[in-house]
C-alpha positions in Angstrom: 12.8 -16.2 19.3 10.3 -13.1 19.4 11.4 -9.6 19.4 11.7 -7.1 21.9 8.2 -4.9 21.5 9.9 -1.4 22.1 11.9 -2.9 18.6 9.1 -4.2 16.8 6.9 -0.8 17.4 10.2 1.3 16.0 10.4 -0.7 12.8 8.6 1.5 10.1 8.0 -1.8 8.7 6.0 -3.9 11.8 2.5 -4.1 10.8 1.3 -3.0 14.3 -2.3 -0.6 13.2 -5.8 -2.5 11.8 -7.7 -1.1 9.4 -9.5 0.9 12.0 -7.0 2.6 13.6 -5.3 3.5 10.4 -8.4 5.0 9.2 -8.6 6.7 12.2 -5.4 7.9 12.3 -5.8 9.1 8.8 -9.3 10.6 9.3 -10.2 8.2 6.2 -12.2 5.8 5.9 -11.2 1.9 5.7 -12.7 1.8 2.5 -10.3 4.2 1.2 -7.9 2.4 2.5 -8.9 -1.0 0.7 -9.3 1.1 -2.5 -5.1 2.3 -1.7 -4.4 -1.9 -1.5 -6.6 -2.4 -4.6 -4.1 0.2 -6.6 -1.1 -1.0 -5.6 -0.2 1.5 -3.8 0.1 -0.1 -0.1 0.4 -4.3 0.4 -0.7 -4.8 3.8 0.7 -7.2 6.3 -2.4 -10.1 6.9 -3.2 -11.1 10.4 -3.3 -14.8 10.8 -7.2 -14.4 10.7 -6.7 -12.3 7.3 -7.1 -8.8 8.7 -5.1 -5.7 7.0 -2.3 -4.6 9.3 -0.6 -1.2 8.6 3.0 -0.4 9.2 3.7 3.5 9.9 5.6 3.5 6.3 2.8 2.7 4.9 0.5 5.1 6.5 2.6 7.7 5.4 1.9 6.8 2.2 -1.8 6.5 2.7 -1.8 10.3 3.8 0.3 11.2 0.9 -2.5 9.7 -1.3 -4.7 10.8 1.1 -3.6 15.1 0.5 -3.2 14.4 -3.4 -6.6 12.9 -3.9 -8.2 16.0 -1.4 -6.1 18.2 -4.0 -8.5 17.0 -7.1 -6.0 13.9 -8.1 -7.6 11.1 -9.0 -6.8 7.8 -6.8 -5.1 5.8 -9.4 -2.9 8.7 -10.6 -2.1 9.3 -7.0 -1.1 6.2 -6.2 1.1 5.7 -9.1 2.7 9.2 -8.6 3.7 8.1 -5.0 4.9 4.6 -6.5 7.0 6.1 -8.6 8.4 8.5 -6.0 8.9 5.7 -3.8 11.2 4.1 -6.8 13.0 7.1 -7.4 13.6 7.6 -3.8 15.4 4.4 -3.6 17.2 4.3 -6.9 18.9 8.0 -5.4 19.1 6.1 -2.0 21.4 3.1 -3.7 23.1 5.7 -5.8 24.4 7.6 -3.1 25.7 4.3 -1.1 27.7 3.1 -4.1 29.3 6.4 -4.7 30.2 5.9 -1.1 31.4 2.3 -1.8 33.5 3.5 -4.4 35.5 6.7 -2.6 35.8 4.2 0.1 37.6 1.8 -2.5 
């Protein structure tokens, strides 16, 4: 059974932009955002036909790679900054809902 669009399009995680709208979006071009897949950074969702699909997650962290490498960082050290964000992000994330876990208990 298919979801309900209005859910799919408020999932960070639905791939629902192609390349060219994300580089649009992003006033970047879809090279740039091949390069971002290339480092690791983003994994993009692959259309039956094998196009990139973008989920709004990870445009967000295309712009954030987008501003750092604007500010003089190079792409690779950009992307792993962000990756590493990302990890630290969720390790806090799953921290914070076992110390719940635990009061609870």
């Amino acid at each position: 059974m298919g979801k309900n669009p209005d859910d799919m399009f408020g999932d960070e995680d639905y791939p629902a932009y192609t390349i060219g709208r994300a580089a649009e979006m992003l006033g970047t071009s879809q090279d740039f955002l091949r390069r971002l897949d290339e480092a690791k950074l983003i994994d993009p969702h692959r259309s039956a036909g094998g196009h990139r699909r973008y989920s709004r997650y990870q445009l967000r962290l295309a712009a954030r790679a987008r501003e750092m490498v604007d500010q003089g960082t190079a792409l690779e050290a950009a992307c792993r900054i962000i990756i590493l964000e990302d990890q630290l992000e969720e390790a806090l994330r799953q921290n914070e809902k076992q110390q719940g876990t635990r009061r609870q208990g």
